[in-house]
N, C-alpha and C positions, 0 to 999 in steps of 0.2 A: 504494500500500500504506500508506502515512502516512496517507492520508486514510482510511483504512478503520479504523486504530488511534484515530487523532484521533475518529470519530463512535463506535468503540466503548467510549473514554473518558470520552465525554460520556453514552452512557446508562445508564454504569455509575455516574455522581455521580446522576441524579434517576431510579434505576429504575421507580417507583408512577407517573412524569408518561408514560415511552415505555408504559409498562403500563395504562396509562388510555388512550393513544392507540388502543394496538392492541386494546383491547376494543372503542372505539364504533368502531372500522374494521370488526372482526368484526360486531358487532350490522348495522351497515349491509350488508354482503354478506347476511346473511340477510333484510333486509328489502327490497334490491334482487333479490332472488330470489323473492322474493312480490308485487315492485313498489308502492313508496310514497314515492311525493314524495322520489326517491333520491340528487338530487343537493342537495338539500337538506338534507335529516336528514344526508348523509355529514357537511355544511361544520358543522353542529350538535354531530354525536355526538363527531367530531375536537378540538370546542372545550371541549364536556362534559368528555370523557375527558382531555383537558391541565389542565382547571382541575381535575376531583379531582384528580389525580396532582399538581399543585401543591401542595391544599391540603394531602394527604395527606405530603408532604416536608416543608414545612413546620409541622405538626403544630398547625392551626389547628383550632380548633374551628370547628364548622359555625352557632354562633350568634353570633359574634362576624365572620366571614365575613359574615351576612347581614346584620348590624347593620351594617357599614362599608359594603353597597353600600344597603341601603334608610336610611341617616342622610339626611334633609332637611339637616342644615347642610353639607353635603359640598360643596355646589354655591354656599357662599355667600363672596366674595369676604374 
């Protein structure tokens, strides 16, 4: 029962990241019901839907997000 409080704790601090999860989980059941490359897109929509819900908690903008992962100097020692 602890453990049940402790994970309903945890998705009460980042609601928008478990609410991103369980969208691309939803979208995957429907796309696995019309069959497409299912085990795939799940491991895809799961990663999708935690990275909004991230970015969505943390209140990032969506060009400054793609600026930090497409920056060229990112990679330079």
């Amino acid at each position: 029962m602890n453990r049940l409080f402790s994970f309903l704790r945890e998705i009460e601090s980042y609601p928008k990241r478990y609410m991103g999860i369980a969208a691309g989980f939803l979208c995957w059941i429907f796309i696995e019901v019309f069959g497409f490359l299912p085990t795939l897109l799940l491991a895809f929509l799961i990663v999708a839907g935690y990275a909004l819900g991230r970015v969505a908690d943390t209140r990032e903008r969506w060009q400054d997000v793609i600026e930090r992962l497409w920056d060229p100097d990112r990679f330079d020692p």
